[in-house]
ZAMARGU-4260 file (C-alpha; in steps of 0.2 Angstrom, whole numbers, plus 5000, padded with zeros to 4 digits):
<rodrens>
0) 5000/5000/5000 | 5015/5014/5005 | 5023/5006/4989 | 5008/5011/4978 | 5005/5029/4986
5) 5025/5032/4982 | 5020/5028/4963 | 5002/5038/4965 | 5010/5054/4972 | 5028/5054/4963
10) 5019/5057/4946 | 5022/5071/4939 | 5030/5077/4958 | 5041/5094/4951 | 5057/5087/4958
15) 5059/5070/4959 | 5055/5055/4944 | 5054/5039/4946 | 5069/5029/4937 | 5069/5013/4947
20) 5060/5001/4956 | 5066/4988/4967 | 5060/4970/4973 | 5061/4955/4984 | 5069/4941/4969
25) 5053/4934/4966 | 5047/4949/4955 | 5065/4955/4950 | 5065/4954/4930 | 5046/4957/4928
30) 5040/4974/4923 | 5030/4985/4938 | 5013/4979/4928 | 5014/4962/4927 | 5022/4960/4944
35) 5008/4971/4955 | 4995/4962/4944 | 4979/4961/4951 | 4985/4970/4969 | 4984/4987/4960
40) 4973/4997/4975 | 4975/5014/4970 | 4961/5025/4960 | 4970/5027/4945 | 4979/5016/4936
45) 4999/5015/4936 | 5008/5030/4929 | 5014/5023/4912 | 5032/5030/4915 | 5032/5018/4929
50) 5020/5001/4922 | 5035/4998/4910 | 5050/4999/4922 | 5059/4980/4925 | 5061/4976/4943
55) 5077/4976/4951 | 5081/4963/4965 | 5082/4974/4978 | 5102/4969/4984 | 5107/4969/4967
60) 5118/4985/4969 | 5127/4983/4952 | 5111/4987/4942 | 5107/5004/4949 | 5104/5018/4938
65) 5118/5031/4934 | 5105/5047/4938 | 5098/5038/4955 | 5100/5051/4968 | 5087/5045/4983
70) 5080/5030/4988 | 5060/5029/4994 | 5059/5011/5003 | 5043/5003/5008 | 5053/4988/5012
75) 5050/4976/5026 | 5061/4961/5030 | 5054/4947/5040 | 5068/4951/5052 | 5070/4970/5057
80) 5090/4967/5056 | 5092/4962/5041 | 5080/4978/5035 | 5092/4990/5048 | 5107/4982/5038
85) 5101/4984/5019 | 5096/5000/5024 | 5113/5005/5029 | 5118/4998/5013 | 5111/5010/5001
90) 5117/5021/5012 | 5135/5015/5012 | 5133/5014/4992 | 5131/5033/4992 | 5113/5035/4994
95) 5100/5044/5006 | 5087/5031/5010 | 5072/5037/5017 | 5062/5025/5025 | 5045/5022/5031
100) 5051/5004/5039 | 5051/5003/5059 | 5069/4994/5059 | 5079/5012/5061 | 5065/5020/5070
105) 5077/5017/5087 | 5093/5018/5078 | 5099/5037/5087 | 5109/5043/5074 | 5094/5041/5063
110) 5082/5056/5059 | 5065/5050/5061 | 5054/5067/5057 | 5041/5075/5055 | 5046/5090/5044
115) 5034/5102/5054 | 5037/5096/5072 | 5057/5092/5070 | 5065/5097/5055 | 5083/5101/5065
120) 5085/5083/5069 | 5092/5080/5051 | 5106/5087/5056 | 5112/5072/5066 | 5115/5066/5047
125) 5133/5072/5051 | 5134/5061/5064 | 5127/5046/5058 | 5138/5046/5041 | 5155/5053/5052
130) 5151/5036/5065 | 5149/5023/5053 | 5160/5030/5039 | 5147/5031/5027 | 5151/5045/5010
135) 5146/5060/5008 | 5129/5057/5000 | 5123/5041/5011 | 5112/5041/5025 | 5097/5034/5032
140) 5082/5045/5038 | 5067/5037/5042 | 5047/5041/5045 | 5037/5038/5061 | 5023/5028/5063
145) 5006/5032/5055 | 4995/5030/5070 | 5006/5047/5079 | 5001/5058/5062 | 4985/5062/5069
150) 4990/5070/5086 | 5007/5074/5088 | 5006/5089/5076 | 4991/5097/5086 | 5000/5094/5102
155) 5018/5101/5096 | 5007/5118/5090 | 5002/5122/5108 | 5018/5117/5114 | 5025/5129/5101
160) 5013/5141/5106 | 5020/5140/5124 | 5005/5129/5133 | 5018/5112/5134 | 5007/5097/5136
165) 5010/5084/5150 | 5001/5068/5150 | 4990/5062/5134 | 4980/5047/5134 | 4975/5042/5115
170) 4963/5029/5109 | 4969/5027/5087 | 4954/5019/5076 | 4968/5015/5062 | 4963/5010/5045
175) 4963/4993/5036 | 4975/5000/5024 | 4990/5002/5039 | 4990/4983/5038 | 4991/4981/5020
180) 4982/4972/5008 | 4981/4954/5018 | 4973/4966/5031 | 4961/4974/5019 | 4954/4957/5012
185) 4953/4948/5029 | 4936/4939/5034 | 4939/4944/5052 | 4937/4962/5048 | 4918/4962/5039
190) 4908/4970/5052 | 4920/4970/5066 | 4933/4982/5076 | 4950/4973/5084 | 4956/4980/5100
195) 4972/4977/5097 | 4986/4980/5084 | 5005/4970/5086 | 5017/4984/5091 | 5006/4999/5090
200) 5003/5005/5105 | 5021/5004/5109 | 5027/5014/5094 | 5011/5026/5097 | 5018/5030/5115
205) 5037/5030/5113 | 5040/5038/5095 | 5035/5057/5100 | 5047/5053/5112 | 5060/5053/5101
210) 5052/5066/5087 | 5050/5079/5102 | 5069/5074/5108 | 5086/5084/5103 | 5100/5083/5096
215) 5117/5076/5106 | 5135/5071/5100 | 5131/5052/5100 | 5113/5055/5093 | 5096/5060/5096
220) 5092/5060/5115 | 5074/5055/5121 | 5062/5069/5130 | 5057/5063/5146 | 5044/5082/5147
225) 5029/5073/5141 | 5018/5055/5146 | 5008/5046/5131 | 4998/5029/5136 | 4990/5024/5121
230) 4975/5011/5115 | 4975/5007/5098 | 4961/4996/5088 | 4958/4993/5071 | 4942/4997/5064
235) 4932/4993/5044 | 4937/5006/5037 | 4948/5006/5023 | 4960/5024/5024 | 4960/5036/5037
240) 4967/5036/5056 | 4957/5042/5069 | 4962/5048/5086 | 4952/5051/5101 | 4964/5061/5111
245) 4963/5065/5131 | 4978/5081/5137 | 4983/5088/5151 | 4994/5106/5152 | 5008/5107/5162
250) 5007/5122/5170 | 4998/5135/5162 | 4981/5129/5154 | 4972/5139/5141 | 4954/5141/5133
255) 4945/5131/5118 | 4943/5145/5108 | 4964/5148/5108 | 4967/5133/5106 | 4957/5132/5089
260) 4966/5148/5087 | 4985/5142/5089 | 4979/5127/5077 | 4970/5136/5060 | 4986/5147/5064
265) 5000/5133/5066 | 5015/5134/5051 | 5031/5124/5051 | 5044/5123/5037 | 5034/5115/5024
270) 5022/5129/5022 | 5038/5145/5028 | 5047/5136/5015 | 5031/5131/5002 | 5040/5113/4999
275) 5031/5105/4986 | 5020/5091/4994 | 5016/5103/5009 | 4998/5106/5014 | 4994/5126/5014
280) 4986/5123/5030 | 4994/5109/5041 | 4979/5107/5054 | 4962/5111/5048 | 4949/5113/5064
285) 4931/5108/5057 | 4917/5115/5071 | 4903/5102/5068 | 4902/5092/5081 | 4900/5076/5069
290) 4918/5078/5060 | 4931/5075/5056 | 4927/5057/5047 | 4937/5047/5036 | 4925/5049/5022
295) 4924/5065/5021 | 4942/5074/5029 | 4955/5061/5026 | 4959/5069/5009 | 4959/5085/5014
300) 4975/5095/5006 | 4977/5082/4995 | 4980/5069/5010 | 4990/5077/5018 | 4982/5090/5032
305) 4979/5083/5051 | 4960/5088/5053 | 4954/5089/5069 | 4937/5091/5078 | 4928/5091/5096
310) 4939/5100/5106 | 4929/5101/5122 | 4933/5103/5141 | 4936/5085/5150 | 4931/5081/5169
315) 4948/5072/5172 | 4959/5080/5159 | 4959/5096/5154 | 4955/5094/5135 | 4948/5081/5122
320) 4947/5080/5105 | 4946/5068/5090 | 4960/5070/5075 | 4963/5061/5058 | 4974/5060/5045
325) 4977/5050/5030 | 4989/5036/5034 | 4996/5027/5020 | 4997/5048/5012 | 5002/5059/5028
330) 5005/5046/5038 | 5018/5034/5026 | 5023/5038/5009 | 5018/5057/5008 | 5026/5060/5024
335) 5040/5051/5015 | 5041/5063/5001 | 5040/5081/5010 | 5054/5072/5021 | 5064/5071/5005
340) 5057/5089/5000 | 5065/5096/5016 | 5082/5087/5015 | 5084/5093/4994 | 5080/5110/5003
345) 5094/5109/5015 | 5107/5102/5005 | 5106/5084/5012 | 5099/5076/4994 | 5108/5082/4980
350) 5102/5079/4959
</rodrens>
């Protein structure tokens, strides 16, 4: 599914072009067509500059492309280690890898960002590629996980705004399409809701941790300012992650309508800097108590906003709210790609 999105939204992108795709050996030698078959999920069919291209066996370094300057990777190993290490290959070949695998999400010389929360943190990239030898152009910089899209963006404005945020307690309704197409077709999720998801709620707690972290001389260092406990469940529906999301202020509280204020306000670099796949308006507040939905909201700046709704008072915390974001867009491949937009921008990805 991120695979497929990287296709979708790479057409016709203004600075990158597709000029190679890459496989498991199975479907090395086919062309992108044949290979993906029948498992084609996107709403249009497959860009013809891409349909036509012949697979590459993914650790087949010596057939690379002369005019490859980045690596998107969708790829997932059955074991995390041997995804950390081929990772670290292309990046010892002389490539950034950008990645929206888990494997290097811990790794603390690795960026993992969020261009409008953390944009600084690629400049460990020094650090990574001065610890582990790696040339000039190779590094590994990877995405967070989709179910943290939908929140962490809204919490990181008030913080910005200078109301930090203490404790969160967040229930995610994530999307078939987070678990791929084996989740999308399974019998089990006809009429049904699972109240648990392998992994997630660990990631969902742990990774702003990291996002919301700085920079040391041995790597990113943690924050310890902030207490997540998180529920997640997957729910029929086929794109869209939904949060329902309890906070608490440190110290200083503030009211609903400046809340609402500091979000419809809220810019980071993608929108100072107008990087391509940006949204203009990275949170959008809807005021009917009914929304956001999936349906309606997930494809709101062309995937890519965080749209948020219900921001009420709570009798044990001090907020609530619900929040949504497009997670295989936003939340995977997208994310992925304004990722690469900011690193072109500060001289990390060179064409």
């Amino acid at each position: 599914m991120v695979g497929q999105n990287y296709i979708r939204l790479l057409e016709n992108h203004p600075w990158f072009q597709i000029v190679d795709v890459a496989a498991s050996p199975r479907s090395a030698g086919k062309t992108y067509s044949v290979a993906v078959g029948q498992n084609w999920l996107m709403p249009d069919p497959i860009p013809v500059s891409v349909s036509n291209l012949v697979i590459r066996d993914v650790r087949d370094f010596d057939s690379i492309p002369k005019n490859l300057n980045c690596v998107f990777s969708a790829m997932d190993l059955l074991e995390k280690e041997k995804t950390r290490n081929l990772e670290f290959d292309y990046a010892k070949a002389g490539f950034p890898l950008i990645s929206n695998s888990s494997a290097n999400r811990w790794t603390n010389d690795v960026p993992m960002i969020i261009p409008e929360i953390n944009p600084d943190h690629i400049d460990v990239i020094p650090i990574q590629q001065s610890g582990r030898g790696l040339p000039p152009n190779g590094f590994v910089a990877v995405k967070p996980n989709c179910s943290i899209q939908s929140y962490l963006v809204g919490l990181h404005a008030l913080e910005e705004a200078g109301f930090p945020v203490d404790q969160v307690q967040v229930t995610t309704l994530q999307a078939l399409s987070g678990g791929g197409h084996a989740t999308i077709s399974s019998p089990e999720m006809v009429k049904n809701v699972i109240p648990y998801i392998k992994g997630e709620e660990k990631k969902t707690e742990n990774e702003p941790l990291k996002i919301l972290g700085h920079i040391t001389n041995e790597g990113i260092k943690n924050t310890g300012r902030i207490n997540i406990s998180a529920t997640c469940t997957r729910v029929p529906v086929i794109d869209g992650h939904m949060a329902v999301v309890y906070i608490r202020f440190k110290d200083k509280k503030t009211s609903i309508d400046r809340i609402k204020s500091i979000w419809r306000k809220y810019k980071g670099i993608p929108q100072i800097e107008n990087l391509p796949t940006g949204p203009e308006k990275p949170i959008i507040y809807i005021e009917e108590e009914n929304r956001p939905q999936p349906k309606l909201d997930r494809d709101l700046e062309n995937g890519m906003a965080v749209t948020i709704g219900r921001l009420t008072q709570d009798k044990i915390f001090d907020f609530r709210f619900v929040a949504l974001s497009h997670n295989t867009v936003r939340g995977a491949a997208g994310g992925a790609i304004l990722m690469a937009e900011l690193l072109v921008k500060k001289g990390y990805i060179h064409a």
